[in-house]
C-alpha positions in Angstrom: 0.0 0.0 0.0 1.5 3.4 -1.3 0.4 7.1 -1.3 0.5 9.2 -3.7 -1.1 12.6 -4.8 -2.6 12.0 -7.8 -3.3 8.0 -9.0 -4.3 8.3 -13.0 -6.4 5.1 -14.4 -5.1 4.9 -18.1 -2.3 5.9 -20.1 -3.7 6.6 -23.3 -4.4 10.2 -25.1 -5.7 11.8 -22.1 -3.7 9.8 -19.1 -0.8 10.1 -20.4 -0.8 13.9 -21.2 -2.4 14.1 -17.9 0.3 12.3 -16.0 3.4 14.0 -17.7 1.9 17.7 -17.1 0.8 16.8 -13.5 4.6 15.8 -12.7 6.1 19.1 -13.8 5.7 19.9 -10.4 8.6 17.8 -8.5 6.5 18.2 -5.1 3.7 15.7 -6.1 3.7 12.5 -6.5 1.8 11.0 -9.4 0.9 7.1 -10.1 0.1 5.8 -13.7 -1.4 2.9 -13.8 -1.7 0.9 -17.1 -3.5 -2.6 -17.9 -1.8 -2.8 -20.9 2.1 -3.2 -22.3 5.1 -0.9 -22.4 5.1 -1.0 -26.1 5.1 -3.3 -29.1 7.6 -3.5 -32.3 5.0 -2.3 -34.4 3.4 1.2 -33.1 6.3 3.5 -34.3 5.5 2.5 -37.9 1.9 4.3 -38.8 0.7 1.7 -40.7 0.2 -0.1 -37.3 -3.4 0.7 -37.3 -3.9 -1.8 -39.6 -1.3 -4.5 -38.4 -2.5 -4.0 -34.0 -6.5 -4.1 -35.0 -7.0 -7.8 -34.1 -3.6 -7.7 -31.8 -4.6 -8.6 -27.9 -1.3 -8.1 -27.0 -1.9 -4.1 -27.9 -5.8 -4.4 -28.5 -8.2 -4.7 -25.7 -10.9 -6.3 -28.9 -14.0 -4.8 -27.3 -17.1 -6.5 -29.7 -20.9 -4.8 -29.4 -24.0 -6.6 -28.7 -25.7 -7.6 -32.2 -28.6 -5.0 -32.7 -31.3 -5.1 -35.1 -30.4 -1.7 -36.0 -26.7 -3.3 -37.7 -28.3 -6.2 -38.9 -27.5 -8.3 -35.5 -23.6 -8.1 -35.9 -21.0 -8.0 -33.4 -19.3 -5.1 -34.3 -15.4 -5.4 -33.4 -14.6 -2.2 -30.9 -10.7 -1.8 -30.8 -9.0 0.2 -28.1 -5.2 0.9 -26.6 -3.6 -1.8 -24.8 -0.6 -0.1 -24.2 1.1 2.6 -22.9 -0.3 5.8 -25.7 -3.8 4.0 -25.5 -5.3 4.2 -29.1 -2.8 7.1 -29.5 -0.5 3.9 -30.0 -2.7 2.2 -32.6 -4.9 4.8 -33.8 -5.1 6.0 -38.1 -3.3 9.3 -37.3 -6.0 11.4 -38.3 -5.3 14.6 -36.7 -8.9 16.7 -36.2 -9.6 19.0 -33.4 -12.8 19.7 -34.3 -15.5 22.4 -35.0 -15.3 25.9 -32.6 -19.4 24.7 -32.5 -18.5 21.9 -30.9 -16.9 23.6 -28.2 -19.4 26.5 -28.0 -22.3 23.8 -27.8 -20.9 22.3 -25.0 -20.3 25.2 -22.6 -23.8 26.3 -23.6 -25.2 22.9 -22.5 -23.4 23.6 -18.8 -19.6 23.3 -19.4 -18.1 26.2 -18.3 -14.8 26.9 -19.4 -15.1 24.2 -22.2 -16.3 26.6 -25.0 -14.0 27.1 -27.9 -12.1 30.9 -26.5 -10.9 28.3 -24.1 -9.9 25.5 -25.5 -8.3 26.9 -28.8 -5.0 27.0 -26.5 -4.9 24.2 -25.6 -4.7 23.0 -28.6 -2.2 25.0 -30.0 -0.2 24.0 -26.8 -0.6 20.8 -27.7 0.6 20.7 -31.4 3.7 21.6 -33.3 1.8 21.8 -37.0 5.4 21.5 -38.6 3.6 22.1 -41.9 2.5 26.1 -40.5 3.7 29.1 -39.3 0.5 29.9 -36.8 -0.6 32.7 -38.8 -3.9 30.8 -38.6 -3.9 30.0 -35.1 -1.9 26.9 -35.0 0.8 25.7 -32.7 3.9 25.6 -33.5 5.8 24.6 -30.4 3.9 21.9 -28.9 5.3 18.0 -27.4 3.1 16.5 -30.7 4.3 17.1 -34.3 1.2 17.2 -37.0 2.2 16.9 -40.4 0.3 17.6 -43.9 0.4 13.8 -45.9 3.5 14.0 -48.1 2.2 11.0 -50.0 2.4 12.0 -53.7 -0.1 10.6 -56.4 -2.4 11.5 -59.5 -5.3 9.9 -58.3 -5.5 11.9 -55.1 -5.1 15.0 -57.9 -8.2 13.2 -59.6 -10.2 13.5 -56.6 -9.6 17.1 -55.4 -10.6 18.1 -59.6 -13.8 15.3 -59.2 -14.6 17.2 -55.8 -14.5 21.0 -57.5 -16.8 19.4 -60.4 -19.5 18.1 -58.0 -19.6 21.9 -56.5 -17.6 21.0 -53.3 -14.6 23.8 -51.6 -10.7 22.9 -51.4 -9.6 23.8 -47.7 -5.9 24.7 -47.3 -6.8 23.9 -43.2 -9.1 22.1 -41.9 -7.9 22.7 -38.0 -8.7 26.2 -38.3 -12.2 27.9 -37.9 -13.4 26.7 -41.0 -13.7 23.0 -41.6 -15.3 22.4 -45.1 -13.8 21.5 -47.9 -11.5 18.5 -49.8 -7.9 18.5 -47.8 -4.7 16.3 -47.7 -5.2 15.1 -44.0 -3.4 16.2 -41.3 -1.8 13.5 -39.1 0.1 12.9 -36.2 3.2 12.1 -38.1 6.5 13.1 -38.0 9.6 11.5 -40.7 7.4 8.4 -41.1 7.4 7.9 -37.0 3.7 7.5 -35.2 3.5 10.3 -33.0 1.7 8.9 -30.1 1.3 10.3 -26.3 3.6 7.4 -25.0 6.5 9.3 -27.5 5.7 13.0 -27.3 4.5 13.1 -23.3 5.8 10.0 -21.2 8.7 9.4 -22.5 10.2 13.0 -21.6 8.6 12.7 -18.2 9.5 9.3 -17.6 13.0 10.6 -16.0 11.4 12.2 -13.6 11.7 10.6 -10.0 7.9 11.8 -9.0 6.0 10.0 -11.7 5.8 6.4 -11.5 4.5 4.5 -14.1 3.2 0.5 -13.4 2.1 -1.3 -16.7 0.6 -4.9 -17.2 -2.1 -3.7 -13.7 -5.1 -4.1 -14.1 -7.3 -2.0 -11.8 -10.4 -3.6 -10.1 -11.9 -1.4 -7.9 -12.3 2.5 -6.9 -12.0 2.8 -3.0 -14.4 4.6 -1.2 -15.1 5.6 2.5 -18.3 6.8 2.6 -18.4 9.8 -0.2 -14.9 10.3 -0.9 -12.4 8.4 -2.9 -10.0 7.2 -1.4 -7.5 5.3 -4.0 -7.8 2.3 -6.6 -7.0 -1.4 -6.1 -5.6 -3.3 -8.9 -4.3 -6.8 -10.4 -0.6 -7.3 -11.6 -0.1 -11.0 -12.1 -1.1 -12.8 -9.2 -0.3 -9.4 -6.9 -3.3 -7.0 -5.8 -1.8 -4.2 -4.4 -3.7 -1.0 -3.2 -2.7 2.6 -4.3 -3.7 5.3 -1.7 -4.2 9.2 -3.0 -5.5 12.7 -2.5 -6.7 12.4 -5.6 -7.7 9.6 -8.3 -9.0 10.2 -11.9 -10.4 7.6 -14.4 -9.0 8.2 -18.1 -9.4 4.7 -18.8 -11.5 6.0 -22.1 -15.2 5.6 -23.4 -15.2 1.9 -22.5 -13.7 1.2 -19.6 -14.2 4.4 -17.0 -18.1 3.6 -17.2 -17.1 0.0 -16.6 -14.6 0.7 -13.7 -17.3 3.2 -12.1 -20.1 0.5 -12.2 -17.9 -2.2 -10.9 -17.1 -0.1 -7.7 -20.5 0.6 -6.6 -21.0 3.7 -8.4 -23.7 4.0 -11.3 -27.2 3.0 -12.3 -28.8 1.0 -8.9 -30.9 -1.1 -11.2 -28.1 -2.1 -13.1 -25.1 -2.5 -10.3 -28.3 -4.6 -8.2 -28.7 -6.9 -11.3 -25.0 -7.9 -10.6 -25.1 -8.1 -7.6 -22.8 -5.3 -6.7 -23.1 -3.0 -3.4 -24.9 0.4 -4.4 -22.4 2.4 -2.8 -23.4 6.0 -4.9 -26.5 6.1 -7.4 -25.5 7.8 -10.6 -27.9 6.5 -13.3 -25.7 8.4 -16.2 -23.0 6.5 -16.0 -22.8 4.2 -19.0 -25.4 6.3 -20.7 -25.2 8.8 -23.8 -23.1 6.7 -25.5 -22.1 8.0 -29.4 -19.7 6.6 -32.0 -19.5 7.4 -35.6 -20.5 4.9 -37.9 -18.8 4.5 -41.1 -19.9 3.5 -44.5 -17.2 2.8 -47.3 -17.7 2.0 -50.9 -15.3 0.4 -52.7 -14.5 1.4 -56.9 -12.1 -1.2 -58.8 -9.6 1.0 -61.1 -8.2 1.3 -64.4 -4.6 1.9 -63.2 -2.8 -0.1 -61.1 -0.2 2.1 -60.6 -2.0 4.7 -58.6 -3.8 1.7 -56.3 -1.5 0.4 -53.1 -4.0 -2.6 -53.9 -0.9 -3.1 -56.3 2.1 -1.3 -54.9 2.2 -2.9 -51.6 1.2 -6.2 -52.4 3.6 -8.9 -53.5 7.3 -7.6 -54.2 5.0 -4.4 -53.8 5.0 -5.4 -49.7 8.9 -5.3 -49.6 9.7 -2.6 -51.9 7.4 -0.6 -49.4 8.8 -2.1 -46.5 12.3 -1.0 -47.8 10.8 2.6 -48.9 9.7 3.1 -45.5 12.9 1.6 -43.7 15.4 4.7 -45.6 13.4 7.2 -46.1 10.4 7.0 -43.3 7.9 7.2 -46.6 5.6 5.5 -48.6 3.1 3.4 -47.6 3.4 2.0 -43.9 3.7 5.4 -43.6 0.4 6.8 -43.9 -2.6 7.3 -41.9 -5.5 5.4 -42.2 -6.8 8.3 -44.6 -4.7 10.4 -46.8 -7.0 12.4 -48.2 -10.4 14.0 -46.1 -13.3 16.3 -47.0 -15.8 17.8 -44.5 -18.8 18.5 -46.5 -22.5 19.5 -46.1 -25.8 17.3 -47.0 -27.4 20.2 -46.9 -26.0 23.6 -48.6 -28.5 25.4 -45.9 -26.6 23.9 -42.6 -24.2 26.1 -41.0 -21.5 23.8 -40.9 -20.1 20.7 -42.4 -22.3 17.5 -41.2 -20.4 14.5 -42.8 -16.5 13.5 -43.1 -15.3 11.5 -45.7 -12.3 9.6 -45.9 -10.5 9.1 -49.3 -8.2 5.7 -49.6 -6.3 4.7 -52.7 -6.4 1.1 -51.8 -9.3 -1.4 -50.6 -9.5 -4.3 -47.8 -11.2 -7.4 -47.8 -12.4 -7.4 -44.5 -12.2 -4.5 -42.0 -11.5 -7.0 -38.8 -8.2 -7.8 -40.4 -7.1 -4.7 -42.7 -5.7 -7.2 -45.4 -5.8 -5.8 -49.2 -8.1 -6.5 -51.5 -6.3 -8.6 -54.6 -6.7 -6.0 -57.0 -6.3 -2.2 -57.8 -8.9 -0.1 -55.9 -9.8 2.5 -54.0 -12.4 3.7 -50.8 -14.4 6.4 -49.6 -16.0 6.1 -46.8 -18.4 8.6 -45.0 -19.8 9.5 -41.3 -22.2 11.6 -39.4 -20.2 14.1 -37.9 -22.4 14.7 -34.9 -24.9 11.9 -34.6 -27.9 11.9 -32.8 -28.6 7.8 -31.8 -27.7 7.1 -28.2 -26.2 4.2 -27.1 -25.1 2.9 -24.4 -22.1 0.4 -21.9 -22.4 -1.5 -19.2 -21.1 -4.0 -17.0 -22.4 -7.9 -17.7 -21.0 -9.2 -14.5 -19.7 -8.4 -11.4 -16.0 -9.9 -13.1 -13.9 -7.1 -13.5 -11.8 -8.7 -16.2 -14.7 -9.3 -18.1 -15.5 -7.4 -21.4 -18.8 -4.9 -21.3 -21.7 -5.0 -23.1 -21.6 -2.3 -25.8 -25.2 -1.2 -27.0 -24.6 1.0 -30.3 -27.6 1.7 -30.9 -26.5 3.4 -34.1 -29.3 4.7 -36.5 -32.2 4.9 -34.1 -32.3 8.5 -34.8 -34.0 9.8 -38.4 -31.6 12.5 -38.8 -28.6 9.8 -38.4 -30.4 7.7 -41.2 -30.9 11.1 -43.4 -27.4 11.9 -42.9 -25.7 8.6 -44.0 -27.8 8.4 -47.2 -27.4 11.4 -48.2 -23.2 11.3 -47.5 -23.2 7.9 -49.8 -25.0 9.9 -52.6 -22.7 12.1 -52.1 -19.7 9.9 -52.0 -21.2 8.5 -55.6 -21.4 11.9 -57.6 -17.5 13.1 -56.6 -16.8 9.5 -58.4 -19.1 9.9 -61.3 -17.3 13.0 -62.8 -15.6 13.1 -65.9 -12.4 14.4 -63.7 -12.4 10.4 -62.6 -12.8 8.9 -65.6 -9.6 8.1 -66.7 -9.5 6.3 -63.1 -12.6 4.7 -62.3 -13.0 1.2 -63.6 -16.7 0.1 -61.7 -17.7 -0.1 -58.1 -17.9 -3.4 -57.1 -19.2 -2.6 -53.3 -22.4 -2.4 -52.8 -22.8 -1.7 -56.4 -24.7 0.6 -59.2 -27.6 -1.5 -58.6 -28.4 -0.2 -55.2 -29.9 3.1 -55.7 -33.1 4.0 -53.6 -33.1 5.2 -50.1 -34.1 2.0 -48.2 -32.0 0.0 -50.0 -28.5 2.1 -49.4 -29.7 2.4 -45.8 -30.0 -1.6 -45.3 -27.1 -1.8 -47.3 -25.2 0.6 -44.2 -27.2 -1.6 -41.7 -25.5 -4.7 -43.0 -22.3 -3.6 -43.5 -21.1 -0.3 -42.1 -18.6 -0.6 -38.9 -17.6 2.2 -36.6 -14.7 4.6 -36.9 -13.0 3.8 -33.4 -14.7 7.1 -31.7 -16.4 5.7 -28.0 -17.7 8.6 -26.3 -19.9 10.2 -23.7 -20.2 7.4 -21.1 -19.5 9.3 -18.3 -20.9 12.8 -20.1 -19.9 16.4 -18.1 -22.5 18.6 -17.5 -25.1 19.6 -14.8 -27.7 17.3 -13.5 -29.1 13.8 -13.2 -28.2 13.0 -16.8 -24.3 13.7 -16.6 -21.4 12.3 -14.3 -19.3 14.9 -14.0 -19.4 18.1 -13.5 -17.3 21.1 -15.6 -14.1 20.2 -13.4 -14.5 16.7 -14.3 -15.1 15.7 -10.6 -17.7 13.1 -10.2 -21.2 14.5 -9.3 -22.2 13.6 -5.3 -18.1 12.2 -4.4 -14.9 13.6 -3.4 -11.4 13.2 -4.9 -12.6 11.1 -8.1 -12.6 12.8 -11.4 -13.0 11.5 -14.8 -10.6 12.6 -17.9 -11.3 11.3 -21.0 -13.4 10.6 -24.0 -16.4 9.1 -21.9 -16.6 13.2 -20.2 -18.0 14.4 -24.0 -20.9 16.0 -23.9 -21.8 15.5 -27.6 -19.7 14.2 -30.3 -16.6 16.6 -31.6 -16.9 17.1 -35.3 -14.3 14.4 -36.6 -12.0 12.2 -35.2 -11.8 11.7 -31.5 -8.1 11.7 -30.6 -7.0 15.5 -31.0 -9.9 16.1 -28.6 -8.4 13.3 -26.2 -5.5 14.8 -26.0 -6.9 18.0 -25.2 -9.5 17.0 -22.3 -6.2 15.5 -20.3 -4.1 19.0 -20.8 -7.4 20.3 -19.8 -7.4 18.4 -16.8 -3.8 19.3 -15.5 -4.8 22.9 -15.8 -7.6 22.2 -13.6 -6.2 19.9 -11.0 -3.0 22.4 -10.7 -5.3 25.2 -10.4 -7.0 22.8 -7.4 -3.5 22.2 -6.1 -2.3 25.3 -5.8 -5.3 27.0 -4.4 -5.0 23.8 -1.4 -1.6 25.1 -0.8 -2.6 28.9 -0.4 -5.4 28.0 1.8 -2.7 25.4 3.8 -0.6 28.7 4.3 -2.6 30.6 5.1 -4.4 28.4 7.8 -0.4 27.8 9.3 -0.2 31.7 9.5 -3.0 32.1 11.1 
């Protein structure tokens, strides 16, 4: 049994940033604690979101419950197993998001969450090698962002198809305005994955006050009566106990709902059911539940030559492999998307509603990432901001054993509107003449689905989620959140959530970039906490 100042629950995008800022200050003492490994061989290499997505060694392989709503599939949920988190196995897509977003949030109870406030963060975040900030961007931050280098005619073909069906070219996406066909932005730098466990921890890790344990899995939040009181957890056959003034969850969108539950904490019906001590009623926990859900369509091409479907199969494969070995290019290192465009469905709407991401290869199945066997290319499309609610909880009492995941995805009419329209959408960029001298014939779904009901079954059946868990332990005021707008668990003392799970609605794009901010976030709140304990301390010794 230890004490420390601070225990942290998770070392991904948010613990991890969290952790390193929190031990700037060589008078506290801070625990990381991490269920997953150190590292593996493959996360410096981008392409490793491909290679870690049915990986347990790195991959925790979350799967949904089947839904009517999906057709009854499982739906595979990956997430972090490591030190980074999914910062370690991610696609790279770097996104901060809409200044909406922000705005909505503060309006909906978040004080000091609106975009005036967070826009620093983020530029404290990010070096954006490829700027000079004369738009607002960071340039001296721990993480390097990098415009995809990746050079090819058919990603030229694309940005002319996208003019011809009426849509904007955006120089940068990350500023205020998001719309438009870019190059994407990724977390990149000379062909090296830029992860949290890189560009925070391993700086920090010198430090004598921050102590990091990996392979522990943590089993239960102490309390005594109303106030948290430190963490248990599992390292082989080892439990130890970890005491602090102060524990937060950033065990992400999955598992901080899971860990509350499992500790007494959440929905009475649902901790009774299992047979677990109510110990604080909070029926939000595991509630408002989002993740984006994304359709791809698949066109076979003329040209080899411009398909990875070719290049990096084969002889392709080591060519690549040796491409990327001296000169940190090429293939295995790009993100999962080289090539973005935030667009509107409806000209009318304020701001961009769908994403698409633009691939110039194809995979046979997305559980595995292997390459289709001949020359293609993918777009695929999501809601920006769905509506459908979902929602995760424990199934037992057993806290090693996985949650049930409840997507719910496409309850909501607007969400259904949304992908329909984004797949048309997807269909006339392709169909101009500016593609021609690519486009050979899509061969998934096909030409020959073409009204409404039948793309939307056709999404039903076959769509899969873009990685983005969110809102399971949302921040706001009220019965219907779990924490508050300093992140400290509604009705307890000296528990605070930092992660994914505290969104109050979904972030306009990729989920990382936000991650990342919510744990800088969270340092400047608990040193503001800290500091103002110490004046107060002083000030009582004076006196």
């Amino acid at each position: 049994m230890q004490t420390y100042d601070y225990v942290i629950v998770g070392a991904g995008s948010a613990g991890a940033v969290l952790a390193a800022r929190l031990s700037e200050d060589p008078s506290i003492q801070v625990l990381l604690i991490e269920a997953g490994v150190e590292s593996h061989p493959y996360t410096r290499m981008p392409l490793s979101f491909g290679l870690l997505i049915d990986r347990p060694d790195a991959n925790w392989l979350y799967e949904s419950e089947p839904e009517p709503n999906t057709a009854n599939r499982k739906i595979p949920v990956p997430r972090g197993k490591i030190l980074g988190g999914s910062s370690a196995i991610n696609g790279l897509v770097w996104v901060r998001g809409q200044p909406q977003d922000y705005d909505t949030w503060e309006k909906m109870g978040a004080r000091g969450w609106g975009w005036r406030d967070l826009a620093p963060i983020f530029n404290r975040i990010e070096h954006f090698v490829d700027g000079d900030g004369s738009n607002g961007r960071g340039t001296e931050g721990p993480l390097k962002v990098t415009v995809v280098g990746d050079q090819n005619p058919l990603y030229d073909a694309l940005f002319d198809a996208a003019r011809a069906a009426g849509y904007p070219v955006n120089p940068d996406y990350n500023s205020l305005d998001q719309e438009g066909v870019v190059k994407t932005q990724a977390s990149i730098y000379q062909g090296r994955r830029m992860s949290v466990a890189h560009c925070y921890l391993e700086p920090a890790r010198r430090r004598s006050n921050l102590h990091i344990v990996t392979q522990a899995h943590v089993t239960q939040i102490l309390l005594d009566g109303k106030r948290c009181t430190g963490v248990t957890y599992r390292r082989g056959s080892e439990q130890f106990t970890a005491l602090a003034h102060e524990t937060i969850l950033c065990a992400g969108g999955v598992a901080s709902p899971q860990l509350l539950e499992l500790s007494g904490i959440g929905n009475p019906q649902i901790l009774q059911q299992h047979g677990i001590d109510v110990k604080h009623a909070l029926p939000a926990v595991g509630e408002n539940f989002r993740d984006h859900l994304n359709a791809r369509i698949v066109w076979r091409l003329k040209d080899p030559r411009v398909s990875y479907n070719h290049m990096a199969r084969g002889l392709g494969a080591v060519t690549q492999m040796m491409k990327y070995v001296t000169t940190g290019t090429g293939f295995m290192s790009l993100p999962s998307a080289p090539m973005l465009a935030f667009l509107k469905t409806d000209p009318a709407m304020a701001t961009p509603d769908v994403q698409m991401h633009l691939v110039p290869y194809s995979i046979k199945d997305p559980k595995t990432r292997k390459l289709q066997d001949f020359p293609s290319m993918t777009i695929a499309c999501y809601q920006l901001r769905p509506e459908s609610l979902g929602s995760i909880h424990i199934r037992s009492a057993d806290p090693l054993a996985q949650p049930s995941i409840r997507f719910n995805f496409l309850s909501d009419p607007i969400d259904q509107r949304a992908m329909v329209d984004g797949f048309r959408m997807m269909r006339r960029i392709v169909a101009t003449a500016a593609m021609d001298r690519y486009r050979d014939a899509e061969v998934s779904p096909g030409e020959h689905l073409q009204s409404d009901h039948d793309i939307l079954e056709w999404i039903r059946a076959n769509a899969h989620t873009a990685y983005h868990p969110m809102g399971t332990c949302r921040m706001g005021p009220g019965s219907d959140a779990v924490v508050d707008h300093k992140l400290r668990v509604h009705g307890l003392a000296g528990l605070r959530v930092a992660d994914a799970s505290i969104f109050p609605t979904m972030p306009s794009g990729n989920t990382n970039a936000p991650a990342i901010m919510v744990g800088e976030k969270a340092a400047d709140i608990l040193r503001a906490s800290h500091a103002l304990q110490k004046r107060i301390q002083g000030e009582l010794e004076v006196a």
